[in-house]
C-alpha positions in Angstrom: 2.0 2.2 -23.2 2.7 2.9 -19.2 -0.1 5.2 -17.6 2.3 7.8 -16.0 1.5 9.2 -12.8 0.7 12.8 -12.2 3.3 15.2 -10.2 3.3 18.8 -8.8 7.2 19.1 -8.7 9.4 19.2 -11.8 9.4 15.3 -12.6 5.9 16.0 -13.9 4.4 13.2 -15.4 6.1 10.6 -13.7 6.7 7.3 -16.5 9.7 5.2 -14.7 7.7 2.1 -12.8 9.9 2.6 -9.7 9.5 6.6 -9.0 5.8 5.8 -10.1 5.5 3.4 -7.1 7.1 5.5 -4.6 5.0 8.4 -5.7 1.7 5.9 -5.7 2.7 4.6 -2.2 3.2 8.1 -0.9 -0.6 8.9 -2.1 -2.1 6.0 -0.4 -0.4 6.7 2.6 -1.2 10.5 2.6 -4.3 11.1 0.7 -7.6 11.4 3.4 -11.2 10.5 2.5 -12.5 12.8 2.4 -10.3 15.1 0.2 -12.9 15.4 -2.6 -16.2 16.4 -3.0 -16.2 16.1 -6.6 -15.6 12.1 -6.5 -16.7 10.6 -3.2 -15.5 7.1 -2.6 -12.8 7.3 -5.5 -9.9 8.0 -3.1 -7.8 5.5 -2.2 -6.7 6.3 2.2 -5.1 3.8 3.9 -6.2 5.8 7.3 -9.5 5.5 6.0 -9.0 1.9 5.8 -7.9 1.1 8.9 -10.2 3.6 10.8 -12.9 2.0 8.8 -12.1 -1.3 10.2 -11.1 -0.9 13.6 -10.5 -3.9 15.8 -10.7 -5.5 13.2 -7.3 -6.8 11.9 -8.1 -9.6 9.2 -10.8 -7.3 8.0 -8.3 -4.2 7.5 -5.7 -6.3 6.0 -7.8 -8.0 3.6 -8.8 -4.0 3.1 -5.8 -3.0 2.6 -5.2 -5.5 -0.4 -8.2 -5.0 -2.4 -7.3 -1.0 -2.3 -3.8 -1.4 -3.0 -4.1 -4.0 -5.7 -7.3 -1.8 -7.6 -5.1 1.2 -6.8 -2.0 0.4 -8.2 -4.0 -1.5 -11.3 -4.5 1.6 -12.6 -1.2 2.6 -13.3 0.4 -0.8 -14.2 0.1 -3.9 -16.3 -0.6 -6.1 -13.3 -0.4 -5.3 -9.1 -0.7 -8.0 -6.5 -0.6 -7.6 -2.9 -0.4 -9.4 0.3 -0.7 -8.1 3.7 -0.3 -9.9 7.2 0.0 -8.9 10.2 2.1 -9.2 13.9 -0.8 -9.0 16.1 -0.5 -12.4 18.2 0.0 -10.3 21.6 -3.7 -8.9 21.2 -1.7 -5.9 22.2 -3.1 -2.0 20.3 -0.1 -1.3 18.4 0.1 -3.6 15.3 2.4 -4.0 12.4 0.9 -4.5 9.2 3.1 -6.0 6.8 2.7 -4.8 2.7 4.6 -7.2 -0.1 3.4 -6.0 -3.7 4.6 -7.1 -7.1 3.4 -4.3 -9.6 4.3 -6.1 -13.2 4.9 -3.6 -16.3 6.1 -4.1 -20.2 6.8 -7.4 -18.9 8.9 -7.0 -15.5 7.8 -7.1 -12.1 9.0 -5.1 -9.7 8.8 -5.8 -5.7 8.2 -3.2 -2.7 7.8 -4.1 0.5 6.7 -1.7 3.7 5.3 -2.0 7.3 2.3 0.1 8.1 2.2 0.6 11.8 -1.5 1.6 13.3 -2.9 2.1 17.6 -6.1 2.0 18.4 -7.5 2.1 15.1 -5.2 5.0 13.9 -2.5 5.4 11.6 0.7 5.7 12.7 3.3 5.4 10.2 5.1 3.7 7.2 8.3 2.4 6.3 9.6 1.5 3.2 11.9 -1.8 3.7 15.1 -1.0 1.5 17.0 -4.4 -0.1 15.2 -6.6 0.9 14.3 -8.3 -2.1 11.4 -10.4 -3.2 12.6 -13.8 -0.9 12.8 -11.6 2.1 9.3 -10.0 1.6 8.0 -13.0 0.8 9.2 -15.4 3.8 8.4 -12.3 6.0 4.8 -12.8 5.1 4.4 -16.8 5.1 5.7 -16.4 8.5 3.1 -14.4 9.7 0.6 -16.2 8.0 
């Protein structure tokens, strides 16, 4: 049985593995920290992440994978996640690039997104639309 994901708006508990991904991604992007008192170190931040491990870009991307795959484990069958990143100009802005396959009742389902950080802080996220699982995936064997 699918492990639905919590709301506050009217979808309440949220059971369709697509609007559960876009909910979970919106969490990891948005959650902070130090949110809790109750459960320190049981919140998944992706600013935490990469403030953690500031100027240090294989570190935070390897980061970034292990919370993202235990993350999104919770809530599916399987998760897997790559990241990579664009930083070859040594430059303080830098483009991280997410491909995740989160596997349920049998079919896997691909997301893709940039996370965009400077000087150790978060910037933003983008979700990339149609893109597929070939594009995702050449995007990061590229940068690899």
């Amino acid at each position: 049985m699918p492990t639905p994901v919590p709301s506050l708006s009217t979808a309440g508990w949220v059971v369709s593995p697509q609007q559960k991904a876009d909910l979970l991604m919106a969490h990891i992007y948005e959650s902070m920290n130090n949110q809790t008192y109750m459960y320190p170190g049981n919140i998944t931040s992706i600013q935490y992440v990469i403030e953690k491990h500031a100027g240090d870009i294989p570190g935070t991307c390897q980061a970034i994978q292990v919370a993202m795959e235990t993350y999104l484990q919770r809530y599916y069958d399987d998760a897997t996640v790559q990241v990579a990143s664009d930083n070859s100009d040594g430059t303080s802005l830098v483009t991280l690039m997410v491909y995740a396959q989160v596997t349920e009742d049998g079919v896997t389902y691909p997301y893709s997104g940039l996370i965009q950080a400077s000087n150790s802080k978060f910037i933003k996220a983008v979700n990339l639309n149609n893109t597929g699982k070939s594009v995702a995936a050449n995007v990061i064997q590229q940068a690899s």
